[in-house]
C-alpha positions in Angstrom: -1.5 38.0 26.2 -2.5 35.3 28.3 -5.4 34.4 26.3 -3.9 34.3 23.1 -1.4 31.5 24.9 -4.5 29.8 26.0 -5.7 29.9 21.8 -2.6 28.5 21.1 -2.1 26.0 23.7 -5.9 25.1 22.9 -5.3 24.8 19.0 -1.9 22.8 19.6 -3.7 20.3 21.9 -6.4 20.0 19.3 -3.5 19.4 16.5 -1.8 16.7 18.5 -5.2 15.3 19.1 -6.6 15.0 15.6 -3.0 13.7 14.4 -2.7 11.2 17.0 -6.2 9.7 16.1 -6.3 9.7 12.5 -5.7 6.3 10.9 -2.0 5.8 9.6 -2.2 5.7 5.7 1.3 5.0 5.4 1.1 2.3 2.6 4.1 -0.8 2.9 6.2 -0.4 -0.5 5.2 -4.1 -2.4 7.9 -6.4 -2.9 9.4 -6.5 -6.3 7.3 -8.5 -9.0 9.4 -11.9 -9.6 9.6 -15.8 -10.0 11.0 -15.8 -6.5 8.4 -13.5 -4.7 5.6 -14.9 -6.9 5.6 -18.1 -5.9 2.4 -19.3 -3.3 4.8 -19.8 0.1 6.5 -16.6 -0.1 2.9 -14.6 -1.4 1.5 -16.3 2.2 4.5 -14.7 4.0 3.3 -11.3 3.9 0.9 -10.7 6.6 -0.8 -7.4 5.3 -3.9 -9.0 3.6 -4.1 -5.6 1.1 -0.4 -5.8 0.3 -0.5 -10.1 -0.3 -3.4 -9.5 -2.9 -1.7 -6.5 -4.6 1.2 -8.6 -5.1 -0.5 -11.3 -6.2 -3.1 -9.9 -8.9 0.8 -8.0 -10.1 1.9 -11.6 -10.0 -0.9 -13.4 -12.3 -0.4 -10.2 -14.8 2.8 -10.3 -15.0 3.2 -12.4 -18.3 3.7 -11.5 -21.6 1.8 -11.4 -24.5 2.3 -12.5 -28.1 0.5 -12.1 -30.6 -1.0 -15.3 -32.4 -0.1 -16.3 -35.9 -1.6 -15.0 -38.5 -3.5 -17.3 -40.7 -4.8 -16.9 -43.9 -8.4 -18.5 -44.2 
C-alpha cells in the first residue's frame, strides 16, 4: 500500500506541475464589431496586441458590399 500512495502522490505532483507550467491559452472574448469600438482611440485601448489586431482586421472588413451597376457596352 504505501507504494502505491507514493505512485499517486508522485503522479499528482507531476499533474500539478505540468498544469501549473503550461502557458494559459485562455483567449479574451473580442469586443463587439461597431462604429463605437472601431474607431482608432478606443482600438489603441486594448492592450493585448493579438486581440487589438483581431479587432481591427474585423473592423476594416466589416463593410458591405454592393454590387456595381450593370452596364451595357
Amino acid at each position: 500500500m504505501n507504494g502505491h500512495k507514493k505512485l499517486l502522490s508522485a503522479a499528482f505532483l507531476a499533474l500539478v506541475w505540468l498544469t501549473a507550467c503550461s502557458p494559459n491559452e485562455t483567449k479574451k472574448q473580442l469586443p463587439v464589431v461597431n462604429d463605437e469600438n472601431c474607431k482608432t482611440e478606443n482600438l489603441k485601448k486594448i492592450e493585448d496586441k493579438e486581440t487589438r489586431q483581431e479587432l481591427a482586421s474585423l473592423c476594416i472588413r466589416r463593410g458591405t458590399s454592393k454590387a456595381s451597376p450593370k452596364r451595357e457596352w
